[in-house]
N, C-alpha and C positions, 0 to 999 in steps of 0.2 A: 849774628851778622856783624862783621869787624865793622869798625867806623874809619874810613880813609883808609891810611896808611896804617895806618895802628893795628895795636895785635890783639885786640881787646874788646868786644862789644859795647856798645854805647852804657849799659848799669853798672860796668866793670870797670871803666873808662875814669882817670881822673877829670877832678871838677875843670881844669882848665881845657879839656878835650871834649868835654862836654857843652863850654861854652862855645869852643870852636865851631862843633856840629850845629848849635842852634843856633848861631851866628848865622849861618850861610843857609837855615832854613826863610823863609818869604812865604804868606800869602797865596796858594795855593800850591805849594812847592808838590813835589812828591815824594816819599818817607818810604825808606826802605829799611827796616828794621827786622826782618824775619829771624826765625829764633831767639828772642830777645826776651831777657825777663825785663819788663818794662813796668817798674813802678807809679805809685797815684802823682808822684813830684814829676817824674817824668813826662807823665802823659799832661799836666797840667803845664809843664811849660813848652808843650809841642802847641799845645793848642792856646799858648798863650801870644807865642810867636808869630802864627798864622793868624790872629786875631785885624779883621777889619773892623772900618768904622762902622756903628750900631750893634758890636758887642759877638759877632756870631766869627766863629772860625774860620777858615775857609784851606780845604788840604785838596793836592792832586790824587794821584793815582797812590795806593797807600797798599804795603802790601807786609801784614803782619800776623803772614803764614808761621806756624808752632809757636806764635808769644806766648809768653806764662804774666799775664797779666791781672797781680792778684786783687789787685783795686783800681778804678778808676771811675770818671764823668766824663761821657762827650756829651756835653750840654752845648747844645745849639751850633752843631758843626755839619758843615757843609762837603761833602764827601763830592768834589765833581768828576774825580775819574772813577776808575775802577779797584774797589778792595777786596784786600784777601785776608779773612781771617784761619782758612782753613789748618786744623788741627791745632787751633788755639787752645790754652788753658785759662777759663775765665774765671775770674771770682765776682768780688761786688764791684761789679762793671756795669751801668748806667747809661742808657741810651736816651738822651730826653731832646724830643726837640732836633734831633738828627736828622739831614735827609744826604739821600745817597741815590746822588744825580747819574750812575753807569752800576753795573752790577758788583753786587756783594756776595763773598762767600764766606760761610761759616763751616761748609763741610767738615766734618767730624772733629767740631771743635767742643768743648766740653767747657758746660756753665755750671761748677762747682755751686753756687745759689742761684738764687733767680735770675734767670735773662728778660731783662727788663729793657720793652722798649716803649716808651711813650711819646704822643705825638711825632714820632718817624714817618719820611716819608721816603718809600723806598721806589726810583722813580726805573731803575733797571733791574733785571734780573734779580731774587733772592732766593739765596741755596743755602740749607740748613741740609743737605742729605746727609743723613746719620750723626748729626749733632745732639748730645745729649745735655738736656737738661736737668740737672742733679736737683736743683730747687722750683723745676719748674721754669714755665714760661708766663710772660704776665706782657700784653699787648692790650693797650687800653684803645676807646671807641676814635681816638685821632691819629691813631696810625692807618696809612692807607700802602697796601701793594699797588704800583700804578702799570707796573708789568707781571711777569708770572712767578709766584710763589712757590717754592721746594721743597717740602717738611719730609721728604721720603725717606723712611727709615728714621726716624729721628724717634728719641727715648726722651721722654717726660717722667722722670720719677715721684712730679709732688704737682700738687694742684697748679694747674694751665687755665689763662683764661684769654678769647680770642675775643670776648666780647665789644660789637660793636665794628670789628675791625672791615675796611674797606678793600676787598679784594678785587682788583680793575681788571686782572687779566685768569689764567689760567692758577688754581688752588690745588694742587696737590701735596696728599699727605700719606701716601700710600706706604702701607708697611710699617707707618710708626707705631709706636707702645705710648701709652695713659696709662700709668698704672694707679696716676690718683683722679679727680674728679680733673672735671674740665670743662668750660663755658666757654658756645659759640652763640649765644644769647645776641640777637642783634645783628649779627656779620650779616656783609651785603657781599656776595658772590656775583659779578658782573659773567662773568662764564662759568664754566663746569668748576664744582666741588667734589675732588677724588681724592675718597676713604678706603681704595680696596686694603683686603687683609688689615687695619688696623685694631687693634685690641684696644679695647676701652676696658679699665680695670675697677675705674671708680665713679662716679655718677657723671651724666654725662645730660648737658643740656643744650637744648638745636633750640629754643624756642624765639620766634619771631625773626627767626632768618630767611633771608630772602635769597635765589639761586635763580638768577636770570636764563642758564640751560638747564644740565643735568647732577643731581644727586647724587654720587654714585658710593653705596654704600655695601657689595660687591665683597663677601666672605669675612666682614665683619665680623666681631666675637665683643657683644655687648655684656659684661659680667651683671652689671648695678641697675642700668639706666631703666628707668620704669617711664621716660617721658619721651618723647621725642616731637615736638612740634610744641603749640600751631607755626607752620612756614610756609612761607609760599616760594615754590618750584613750575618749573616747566616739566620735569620728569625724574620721578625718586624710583633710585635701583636698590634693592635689598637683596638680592640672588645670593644664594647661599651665607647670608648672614648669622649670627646664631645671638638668639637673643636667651641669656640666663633668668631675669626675673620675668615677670609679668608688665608687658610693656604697651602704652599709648600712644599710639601713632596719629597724628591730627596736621592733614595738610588740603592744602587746595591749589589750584593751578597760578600761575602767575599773570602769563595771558594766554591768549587763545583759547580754543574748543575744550581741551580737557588735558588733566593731567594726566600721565603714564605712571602707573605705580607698577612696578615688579617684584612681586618677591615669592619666585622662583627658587625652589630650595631651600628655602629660607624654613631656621628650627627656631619656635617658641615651646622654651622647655616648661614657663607656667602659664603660657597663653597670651593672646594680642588682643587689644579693642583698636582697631582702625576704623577712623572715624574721617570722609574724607568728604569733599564737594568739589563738583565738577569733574571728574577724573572715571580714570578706566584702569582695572585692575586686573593683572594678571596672576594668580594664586596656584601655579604647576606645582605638581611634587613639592606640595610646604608639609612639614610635619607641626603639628598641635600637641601637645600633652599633655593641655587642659583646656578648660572652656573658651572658645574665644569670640570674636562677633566681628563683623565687616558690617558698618553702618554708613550710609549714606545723606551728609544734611542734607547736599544738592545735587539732583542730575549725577549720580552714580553710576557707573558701568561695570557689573564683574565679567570679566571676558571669557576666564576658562578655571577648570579645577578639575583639573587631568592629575591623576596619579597621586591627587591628595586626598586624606582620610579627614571627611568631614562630620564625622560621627560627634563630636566637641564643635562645631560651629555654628554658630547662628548668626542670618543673614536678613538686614531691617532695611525696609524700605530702599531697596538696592534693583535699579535694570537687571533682570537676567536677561533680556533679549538676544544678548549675541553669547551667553555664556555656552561654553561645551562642558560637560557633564562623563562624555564616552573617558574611562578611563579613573575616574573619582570612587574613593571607596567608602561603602558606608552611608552612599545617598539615600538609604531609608531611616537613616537616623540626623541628615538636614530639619534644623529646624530656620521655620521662613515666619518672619513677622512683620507686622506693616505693611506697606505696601510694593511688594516684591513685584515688578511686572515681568514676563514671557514677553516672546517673540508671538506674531496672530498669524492664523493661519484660518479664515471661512469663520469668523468671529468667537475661534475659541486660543485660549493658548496653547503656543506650539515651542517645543523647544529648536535649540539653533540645528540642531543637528537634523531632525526632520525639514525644517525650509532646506538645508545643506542639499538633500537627499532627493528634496521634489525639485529642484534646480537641477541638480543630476545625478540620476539615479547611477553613477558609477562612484561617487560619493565615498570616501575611506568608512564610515559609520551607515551599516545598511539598515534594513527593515527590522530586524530577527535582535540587535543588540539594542537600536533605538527602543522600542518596545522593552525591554527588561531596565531600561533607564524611566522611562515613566512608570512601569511598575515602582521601583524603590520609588519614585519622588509621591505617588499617591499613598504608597502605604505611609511615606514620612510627614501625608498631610494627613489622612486618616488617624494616625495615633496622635496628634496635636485637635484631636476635635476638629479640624475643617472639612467638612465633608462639602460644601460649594466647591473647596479647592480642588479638591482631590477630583472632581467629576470630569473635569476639562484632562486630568493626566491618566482617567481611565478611557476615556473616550481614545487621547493619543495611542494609547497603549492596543487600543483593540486595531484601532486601522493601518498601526505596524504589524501587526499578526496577518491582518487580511490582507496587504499588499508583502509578506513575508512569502520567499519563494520555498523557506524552509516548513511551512504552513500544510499542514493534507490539504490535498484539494476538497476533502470532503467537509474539513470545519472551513475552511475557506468560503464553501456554497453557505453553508451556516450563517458564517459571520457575515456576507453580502445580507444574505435575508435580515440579518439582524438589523443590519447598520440600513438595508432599506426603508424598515418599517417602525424604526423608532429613536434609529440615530444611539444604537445601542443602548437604550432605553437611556439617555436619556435629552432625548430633543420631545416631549410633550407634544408639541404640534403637528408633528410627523405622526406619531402614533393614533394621535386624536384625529389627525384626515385619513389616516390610513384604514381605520376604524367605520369614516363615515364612508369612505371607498366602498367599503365590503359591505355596509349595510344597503348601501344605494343599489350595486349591481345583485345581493342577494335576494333583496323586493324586489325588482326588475323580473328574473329570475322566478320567483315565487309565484307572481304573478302573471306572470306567461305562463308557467306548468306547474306549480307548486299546488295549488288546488284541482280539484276534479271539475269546481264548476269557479269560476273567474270570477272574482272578486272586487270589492270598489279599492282601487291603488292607495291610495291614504288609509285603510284600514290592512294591507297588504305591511305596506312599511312600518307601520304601529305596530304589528305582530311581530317582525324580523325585529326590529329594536326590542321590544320585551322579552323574544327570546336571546338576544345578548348576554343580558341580566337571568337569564334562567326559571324569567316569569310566564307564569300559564296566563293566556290570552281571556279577557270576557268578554270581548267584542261578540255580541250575537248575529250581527250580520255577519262573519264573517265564518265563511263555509267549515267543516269542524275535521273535514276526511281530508287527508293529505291525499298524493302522490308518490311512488319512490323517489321521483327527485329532488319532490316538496320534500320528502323524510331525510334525503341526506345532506339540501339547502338546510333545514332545520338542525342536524348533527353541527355543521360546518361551521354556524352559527355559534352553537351555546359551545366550541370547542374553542374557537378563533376569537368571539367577541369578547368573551371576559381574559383571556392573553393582552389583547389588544388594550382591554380597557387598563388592565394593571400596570402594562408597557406605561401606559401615561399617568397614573398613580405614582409607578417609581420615578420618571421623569421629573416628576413634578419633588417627588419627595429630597431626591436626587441633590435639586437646587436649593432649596430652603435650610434643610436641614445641619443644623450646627451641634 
């Protein structure tokens, strides 16, 4: 950029042209120096010139698009218009104590070492899209964005640290490369923090950050980071993330009812521990490729695990109440610990998709596939020794076969009889009244024609019970010659009564048994 009339840019410039130019600079003037190699002597007596009383700079509208600026300090300057650093070349150039009262750009400007801004306050607009930092970035905890933040596509070659930093409006960093570590330890996100597509190369730390909306962490490629949290959010995205080590995820809601976690897509190539409170999790088509767990300190929700192979997952103390299951592969090898709750359906567990079904029966997940879902989830509580567990998903499992239209009609009459008289063997009570039914009406019975000559009724009943049990009667009052009807009441008995009585053995057995 020539200076006046001259044919020469201001570092080219002799010293008396130089003094001419800083002569006629003032106090918030405005500086237009674009493509300028602007030296540390220079920049020192720009902002020596500008300098008001109490020691701090004060420049206008400053516009120092492709400078080659291999050194410098703006210590304690006052930026009130609007700057332009775009396509600058920076070296050891020093932000301290800066604020930048209208919008700043740095677009594809390159910080040869660290881009260093401490205590800055950047009160307009800040664009860094595809600015690279060769030595990294270094934003200490008194810098604050006080409008929206633009990291998009920006290159971090050497450890970055955001920690602490105050983001008041909209934080986007979408597209940029970490290819070394980088701390956002502490950052206070006032709106949404967007991470799509960034690569993180080298360790990478979120802990004790706060995200007043949303997380959005959206086709991530985490190489290093094994930690992510504790932070508190309104809603963390991880949809097609991909995480390389084995990674901890530890978050809880900020306010309100619960957090939204997604991670949709999302590949853990050595496994996750997500460990959350308050919150509701959605786990679609995620891939695992080793052990992983979804724990719940507090009030947990998993909502679905459609299309994911949860053969490697285990699931602590977590709501399944509203989870869907139709679509999950491998649910016989779910393992559940703690205290896992269902959805209730007539006081046993029901999964979401059975409530789904009896609210309407035109329902995406009918009778015929619900059923082969509580099959896997009881065989996956049977091989873990729970057999209390497993009782409620055998139970589920038979009353989708019996309300299954793809069911014979003739195991169909089956399984009504079954599920009449013992609640599939295993409701106890049912079996045991069902039990005293048949004995009541087959004394009844016995005693109206079951003997030749009529009997006292209390030794009538005492007989029908003994033969339950397949015991020969001593009662000597009581008459010793049947009837044919007495003979086939007696058959009907020692046939039905020890079924009946076993029905409630296993019932019982059913529930105890660990």
């Amino acid at each position: 950029m020539r200076i006046g009339a001259h044919d020469r840019c201001l570092a080219h410039s002799e010293s008396a042209v130089q003094d001419e130019y800083f002569a006629g600079i003032a106090p918030g003037s405005n500086v237009d120096l674009r493509g300028t190699e602007l030296s540390a002597l220079l920049i020192d007596r720009l902002l020596y010139v500008t300098r008001i009383d109490g020691g701090r700079s004060v420049l206008g509208e400053v516009d120092f698009a492709e400078v080659t600026l291999p050194a410098g300090r703006f210590y304690h300057v006052d930026f009130s218009g609007r700057v332009d650093f775009d396509s600058a070349s920076i070296g050891e150039v020093y932000f301290i104590g800066a604020h930048f009262a209208d919008r700043v750009d740095f677009r594809q400007a390159t910080f040869a070492l660290e881009g260093i801004f401490a205590t800055v306050k950047f009160g307009g607009m800040a664009n860094f899209h595809e600015t690279c930092f060769k030595g990294g970035a270094i934003l200490d905890e008194d810098t604050v964005f006080l409008d929206s933040a633009w990291f998009e596509s920006a290159i971090f070659l050497d450890h970055s640290y955001f920690g602490g930093v105050g983001f008041n409006g909209f934080a986007q960093f979408g597209g940029a490369r970490f290819s070394s570590s980088v701390s956002f330890r502490g950052a206070v996100f006032e709106e949404s923090a967007q991470f799509q597509n960034v690569y993180f190369g080298g360790r990478f730390d979120f802990a004790e950050v706060v995200v007043a909306q949303e997380a959005i962490f959206r086709g991530v490629e985490f190489e290093k980071a094994d930690l992510m949290g504790p932070m508190l959010v309104e809603k963390l995205t991880l949809k097609s993330a991909v995480f390389r080590r084995n990674i901890r995820i530890e978050s809880e809601v900020l306010e309100g009812d619960a957090l939204e976690v997604d991670c949709t897509r999302a590949v853990f190539e050595e496994g996750v521990s997500l460990r959350l409170s308050r919150a509701e999790v959605k786990f679609d088509q995620v891939i695992l490729r080793k052990p992983s767990t979804i724990v719940a300190d507090t009030a947990a929700t998993l909502l679905s695990l459609r299309e994911t192979d949860v053969a490697d997952l285990m699931l602590t103390d977590i709501s399944l109440s509203e989870c869907h299951f139709a679509g999950a592969h491998h649910l016989d090898k779910l393992r559940l610990e703690g205290t896992c709750t269902f959805g209730s359906y007539r006081n046993r567990q029901a999964l979401a998709e059975e409530l789904a079904w009896r609210s309407d029966r035109n329902a995406p997940v009918g009778p015929r596939r619900i059923a082969d879902l509580y099959r896997q989830l009881r065989k996956a509580q049977e091989d873990s020794k729970n057999e209390p567990g497993a009782a409620d998903f055998y139970y589920g499992e038979m009353e989708m076969r019996r309300h299954s239209p793809a069911t014979p009609w003739s195991e169909r009459v089956i399984l009504h009889l079954y599920w009449l008289v013992s609640g599939y063997g295993l409701r106890a009570l049912r079996a045991l009244a069902t039990l005293a039914v048949l004995i009541a009406v087959v004394s009844v019975s016995m005693w109206l024609g079951g003997f030749k000559t009529t009997p006292v009724f209390g030794d009538t009943l005492i007989y029908v019970a003994q033969s339950t049990v397949s015991l020969e009667t001593k009662l000597t009052s009581l008459p010793k010659d049947l009837t044919p009807f007495g003979e086939v009441m007696r058959l009907v008995m020692r046939v039905l009564g020890p079924l009946l009585l076993g029905l409630t053995l296993l019932a019982v057995r059913n529930r105890v048994k660990r």
